[in-house]
VMD Tcl script that draws the C-alpha trace (Angstrom):
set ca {
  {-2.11 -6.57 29.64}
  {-5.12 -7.19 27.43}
  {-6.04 -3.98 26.94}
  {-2.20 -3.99 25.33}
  {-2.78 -6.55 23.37}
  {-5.87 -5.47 21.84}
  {-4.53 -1.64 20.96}
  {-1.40 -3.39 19.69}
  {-3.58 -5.42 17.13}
  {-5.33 -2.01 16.08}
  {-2.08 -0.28 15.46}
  {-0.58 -3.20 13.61}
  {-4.23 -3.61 11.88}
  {-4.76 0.51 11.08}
  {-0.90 0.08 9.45}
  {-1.54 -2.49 6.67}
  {-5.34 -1.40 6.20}
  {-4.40 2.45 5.69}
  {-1.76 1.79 3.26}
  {-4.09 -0.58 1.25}
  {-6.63 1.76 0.97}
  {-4.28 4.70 0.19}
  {-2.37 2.45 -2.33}
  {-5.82 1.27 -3.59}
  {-7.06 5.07 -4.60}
  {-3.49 6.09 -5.79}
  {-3.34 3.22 -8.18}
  {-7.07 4.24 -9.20}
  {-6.07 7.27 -10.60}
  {-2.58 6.15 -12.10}
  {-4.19 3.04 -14.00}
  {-6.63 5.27 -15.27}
  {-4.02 7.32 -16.42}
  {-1.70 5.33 -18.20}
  {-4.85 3.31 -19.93}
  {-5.62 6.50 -21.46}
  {-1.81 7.23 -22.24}
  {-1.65 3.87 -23.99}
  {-4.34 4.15 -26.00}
  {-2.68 7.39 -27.68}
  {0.55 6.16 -27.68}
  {1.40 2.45 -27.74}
  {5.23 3.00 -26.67}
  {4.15 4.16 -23.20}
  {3.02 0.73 -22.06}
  {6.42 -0.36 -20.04}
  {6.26 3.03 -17.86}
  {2.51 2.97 -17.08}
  {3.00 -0.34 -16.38}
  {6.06 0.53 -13.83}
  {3.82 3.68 -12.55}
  {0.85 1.14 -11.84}
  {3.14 -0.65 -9.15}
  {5.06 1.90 -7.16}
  {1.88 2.58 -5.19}
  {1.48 -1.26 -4.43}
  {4.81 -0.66 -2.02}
  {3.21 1.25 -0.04}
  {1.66 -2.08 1.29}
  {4.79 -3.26 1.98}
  {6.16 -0.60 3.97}
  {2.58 -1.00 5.66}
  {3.21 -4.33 6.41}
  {6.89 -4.07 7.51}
  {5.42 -1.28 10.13}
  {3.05 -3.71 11.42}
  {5.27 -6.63 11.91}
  {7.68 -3.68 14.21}
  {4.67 -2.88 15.79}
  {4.24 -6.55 16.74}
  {7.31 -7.09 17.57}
  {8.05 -4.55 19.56}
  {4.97 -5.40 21.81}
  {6.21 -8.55 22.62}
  {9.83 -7.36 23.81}
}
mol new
graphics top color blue
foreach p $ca { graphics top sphere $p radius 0.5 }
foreach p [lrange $ca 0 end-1] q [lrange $ca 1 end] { graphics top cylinder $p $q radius 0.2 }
display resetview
């Protein structure tokens, strides 16, 4: 029963930690990106701002897997 516990934690721990660091290195290159973008072209500044989030939900879905991971343990 501990043994569950403790491989539960990983799973739930692995889901919001993988996510993070994928969102971290996707948002690396985007910002990177649309800095450059912006400094041509002023007008761009709403999308690169927009493409600079949509990696942060990745997080989210990360953390809505983990909380169904825990969850589902406990049932």
């Amino acid at each position: 029963m501990v043994a569950e516990a403790g491989l539960v934690a990983i799973g739930a721990g692995l889901a919001i930690g993988l996510t993070a660091i994928a969102a971290g290195i996707a948002e690396k290159e985007i910002g990177s990106a649309a800095v450059g973008a912006i400094t041509e072209k002023e007008e761009v500044f709403a999308k690169g701002l927009i493409l600079t989030v949509i990696p942060e939900t990745l997080v989210i879905f990360g953390l809505v897997v983990a909380i169904l991971i825990l969850n589902l343990a406990k049932g």
